[in-house]
N, C-alpha and C positions, 0 to 999 in steps of 0.2 A: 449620353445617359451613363452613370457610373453604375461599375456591374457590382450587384450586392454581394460583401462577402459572404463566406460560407457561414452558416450557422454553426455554435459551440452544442456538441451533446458531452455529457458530463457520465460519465458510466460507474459506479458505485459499486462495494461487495456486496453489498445490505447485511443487515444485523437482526436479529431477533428483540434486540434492545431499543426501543422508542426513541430511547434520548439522542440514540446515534444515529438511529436513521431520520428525526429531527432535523441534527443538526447537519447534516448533507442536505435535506429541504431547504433549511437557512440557508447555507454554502450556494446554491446553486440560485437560489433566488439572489443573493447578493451580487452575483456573478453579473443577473443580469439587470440590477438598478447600475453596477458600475457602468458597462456597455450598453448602452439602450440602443447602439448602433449595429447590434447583433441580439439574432434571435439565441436564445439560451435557453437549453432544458436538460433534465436529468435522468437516470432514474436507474435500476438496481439491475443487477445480473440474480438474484435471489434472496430469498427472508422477507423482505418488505417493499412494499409500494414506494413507487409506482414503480412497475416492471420496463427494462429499458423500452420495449417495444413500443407501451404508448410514450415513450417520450418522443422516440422517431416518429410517430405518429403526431404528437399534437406539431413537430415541427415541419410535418410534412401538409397539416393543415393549417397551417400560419404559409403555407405557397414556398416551403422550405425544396429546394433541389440539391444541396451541397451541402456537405457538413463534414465538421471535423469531429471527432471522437478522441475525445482525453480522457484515460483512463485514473479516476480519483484514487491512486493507490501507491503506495509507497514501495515496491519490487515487484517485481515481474515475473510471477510466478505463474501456474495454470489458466487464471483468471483471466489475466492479461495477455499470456501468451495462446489460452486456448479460446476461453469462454465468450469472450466481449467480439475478438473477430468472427467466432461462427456465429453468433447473435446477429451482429450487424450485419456478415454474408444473409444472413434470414431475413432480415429486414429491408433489405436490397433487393429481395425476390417478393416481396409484401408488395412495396414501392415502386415498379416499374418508372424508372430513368431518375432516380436518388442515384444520386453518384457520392463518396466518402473516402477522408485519408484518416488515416489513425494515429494516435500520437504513441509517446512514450512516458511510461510510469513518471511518478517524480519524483523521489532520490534515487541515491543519496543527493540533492543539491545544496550548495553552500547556505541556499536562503533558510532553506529547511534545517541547518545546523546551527543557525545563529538562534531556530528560535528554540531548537531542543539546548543548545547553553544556556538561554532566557529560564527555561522550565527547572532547567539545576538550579543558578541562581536565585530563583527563586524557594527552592527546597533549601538552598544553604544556609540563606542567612548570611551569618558574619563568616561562617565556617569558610577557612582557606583550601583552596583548591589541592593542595599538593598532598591533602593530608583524608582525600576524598578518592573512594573508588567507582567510578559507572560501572552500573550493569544494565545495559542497554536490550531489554526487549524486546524482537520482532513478534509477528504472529505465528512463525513458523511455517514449513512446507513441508513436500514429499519432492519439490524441485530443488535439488543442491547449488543449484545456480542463483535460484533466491536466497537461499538461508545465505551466500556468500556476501550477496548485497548487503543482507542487514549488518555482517562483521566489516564489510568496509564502511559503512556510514559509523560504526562503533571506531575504527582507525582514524577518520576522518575528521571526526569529535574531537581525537585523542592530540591530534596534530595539534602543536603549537599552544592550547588551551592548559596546560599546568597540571591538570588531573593527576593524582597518582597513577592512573589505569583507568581503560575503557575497555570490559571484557562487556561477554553476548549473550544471553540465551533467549529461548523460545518457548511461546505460552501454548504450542501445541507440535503435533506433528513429527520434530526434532529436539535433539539434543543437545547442549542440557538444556531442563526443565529450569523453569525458575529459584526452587529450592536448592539444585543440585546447582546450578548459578552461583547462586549465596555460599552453598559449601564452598566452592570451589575460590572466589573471592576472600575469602575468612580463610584457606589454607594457603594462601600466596600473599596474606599477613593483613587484610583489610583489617579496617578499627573501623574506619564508617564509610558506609556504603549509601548511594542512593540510586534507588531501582527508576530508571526513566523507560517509559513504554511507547517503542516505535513504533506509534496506530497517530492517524489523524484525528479522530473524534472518537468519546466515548463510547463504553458497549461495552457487552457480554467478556470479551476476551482481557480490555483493560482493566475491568473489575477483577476478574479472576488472576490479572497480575496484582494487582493492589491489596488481596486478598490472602493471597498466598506469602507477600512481601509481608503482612503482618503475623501471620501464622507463624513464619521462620526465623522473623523478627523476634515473638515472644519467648520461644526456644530456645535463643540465644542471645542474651541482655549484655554476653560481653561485647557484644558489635551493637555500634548505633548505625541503625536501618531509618532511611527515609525515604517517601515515594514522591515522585514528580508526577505533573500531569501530563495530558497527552498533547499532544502537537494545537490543536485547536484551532479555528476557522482566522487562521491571522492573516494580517495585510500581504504577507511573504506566500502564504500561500495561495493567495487571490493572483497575486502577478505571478505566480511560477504555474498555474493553471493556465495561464493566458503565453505564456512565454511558452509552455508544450504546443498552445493553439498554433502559437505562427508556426514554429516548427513544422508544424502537420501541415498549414494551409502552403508552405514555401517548400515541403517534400522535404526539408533537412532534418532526417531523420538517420540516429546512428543508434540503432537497435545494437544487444551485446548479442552475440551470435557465438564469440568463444567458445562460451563453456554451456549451451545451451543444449538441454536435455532429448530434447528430440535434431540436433543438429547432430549432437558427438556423443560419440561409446563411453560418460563415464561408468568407472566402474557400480557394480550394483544395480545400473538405469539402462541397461544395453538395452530393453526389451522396448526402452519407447522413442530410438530412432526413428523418425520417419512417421510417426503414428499419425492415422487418421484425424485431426480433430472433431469434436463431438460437444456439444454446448452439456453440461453438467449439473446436477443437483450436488452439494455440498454442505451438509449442514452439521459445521463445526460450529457453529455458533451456539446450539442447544446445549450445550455443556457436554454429552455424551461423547464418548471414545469411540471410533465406529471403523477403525483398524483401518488407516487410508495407505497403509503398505499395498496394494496391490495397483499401485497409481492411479494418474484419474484419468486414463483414457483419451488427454488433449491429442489435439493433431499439431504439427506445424506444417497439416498441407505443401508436400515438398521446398516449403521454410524460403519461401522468399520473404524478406522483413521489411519489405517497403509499406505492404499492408497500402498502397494507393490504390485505390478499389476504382 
C-alpha cells in the first residue's frame, strides 16, 4: 500500500482588501486542481477568512495526519518567523497525532525575478532598459533581516538585466517611504522611473504604493514615473509553492539564521534575542499608523529552524 503524502497547507497574511484575499482563494484552489494527488488547503494568519486553523481542520477532516506548511509570503519577517509556527504549534495541540514540517518563504527566487522582469517589460513598452530606474517595493517590517531580503531581491533584479539601477523602498514600517524612494531616485539622476511592488497579489498596501507613485509622479513631470503590477497567481509561482513543498516534506531546509533578529544582537533589536514567541494581531493593513516600534513580541522558541514538528 503506498503511504500518502503529506498534505500542502498554504498559510497567507490576509488583507482587508477582498480582491487579494480573493485571489489567495483562487491561488490555493488552483494549487489543488493542479495536484488532485494531494490534499490542499489554505487560509489566513489575520484580516480575512478563512482563519488558518479551519484549514488544518478541514484537512484534518478530509483523514489528513501530515502536513507541510508553506508560508505564501515573500520574506520572512514576524509572520513567518513568529506567527504561522505558534499557529500551527496550536493547531497541533487542537489535533492530537497531526504531526507538520514547515517550509521556507519564497524569495528572493529566480522564478519569482523572471516574473517581476515580465511586470517591467511590460510597464516599458519600447522603452530601453538602460535608460530605466527600478524602485523595487516591499511591504516593509520592524525585522531588519526582512527589509534586507527585499534589497537583495532589488540586487538580484539588477544582476545582468541592463536596468540603469534597482534601488528599494517600503510601503510601511521602514525606510525610505515610497515618495522619499522617488526623491532619492530623481537625486542620483533618474529621468524615468518604474515603481514595481514586491507583494504577490493585490491589496490595501499595493494600492497605496500605486497611489502614492501617482501623487509624486504629478509633483514632478520632470521624471516620467510608471507603475508595474504585482507579482500575480503565475505558473512560476505555482511550481515555486510546490518546490517549498518538497523541500519541507524532504526536511531540506536552509532557513537564514545570520542576521536573524531574535538569533543575533543587532544593533537597535538587542531586546528580542531569544524572545518568547506569541501568535499576533497586526493590523497594517487598515491604513492606519499604529507605531510598530515597540516590536511584535515573536518568539524564536530558542531558534531551532528546522521547525520539523
Amino acid at each position: 500500500m503506498t503511504t500518502q503524502p503529506p498534505a500542502l497547507l498554504i498559510a497567507g497574511h490576509g488583507t482587508r482588501d477582498e480582491a487579494g484575499a480573493e485571489a489567495f482563494r483562487d491561488f490555493v484552489k488552483e494549487l489543488g486542481r493542479r495536484h488532485p494527488e494531494l490534499p490542499v488547503a489554505g487560509g489566513f494568519i489575520e484580516l480575512s477568512p478563512p482563519p488558518l486553523g479551519e484549514a488544518v481542520t478541514e484537512l484534518v477532516e478530509r483523514g489528513v495526519r501530515r502536513f507541510a506548511a508553506v508560508p505564501l509570503m515573500l520574506v520572512s519577517a514576524g509572520h513567518a518567523k513568529g506567527d504561522i509556527p505558534a499557529a500551527l504549534a496550536r493547531e497541533k495541540e487542537r489535533h492530537p497525532g497531526v504531526t507538520y514540517t514547515y517550509g521556507r518563504p519564497l524569495g528572493p527566487h529566480p522564478a519569482l525575478l523572471r516574473v517581476l522582469e515580465r511586470r517591467l517589460d511590460e510597464a516599458l513598452g519600447d522603452t530601453a532598459r538602460e535608460d530605466v530606474t527600478v524602485l523595487l517595493v516591499g511591504r516593509g517590517s520592524t525585522d531588519p533581516d526582512a527589509n534586507a531580503e527585499v534589497c537583495k531581491a532589488a540586487r538580484l533584479l539588477w544582476e545582468g538585466r541592463g536596468y540603469a539601477g534597482v534601488e528599494t523602498a517600503f510601503v510601511s514600517l521602514a525606510a525610505p517611504d515610497v515618495p522619499s524612494g522617488l526623491d532619492r531616485v530623481a537625486r542620483l539622476g533618474a529621468r524615468r522611473v518604474v515603481v514595481l511592488p514586491y507583494f504577490l497579489f493585490t491589496g490595501i498596501l499595493p494600492e497605496r504604493v500605486r497611489r502614492q507613485t501617482e501623487e509624486w509622479a504629478a509633483a514632478h513631470p520632470e521624471t516620467e514615473v510608471r507603475s508595474a503590477d504585482v507579482i500575480g497567481p503565475e505558473p512560476e509561482l505555482l511550481d515555486l509553492v510546490m518546490e517549498r513543498y518538497a523541500e519541507a516534506v524532504a526536511g531540506d531546509l536552509r532557513m537564514n539564521c545570520d542576521s536573524c533578529v531574535y538569533r543575533i544582537a543587532l544593533p537597535g533589536f538587542e531586546d528580542k534575542v531569544g524572545l518568547p514567541q506569541q501568535p499576533h494581531f497586526h493590523p497594517d493593513d487598515d491604513g492606519h499608523d499604529h507605531g510598530h516600534g515597540h516590536g511584535h513580541g515573536h518568539h524564536h522558541g530558542g531558534h531551532t529552524h528546522s521547525h520539523a514538528h
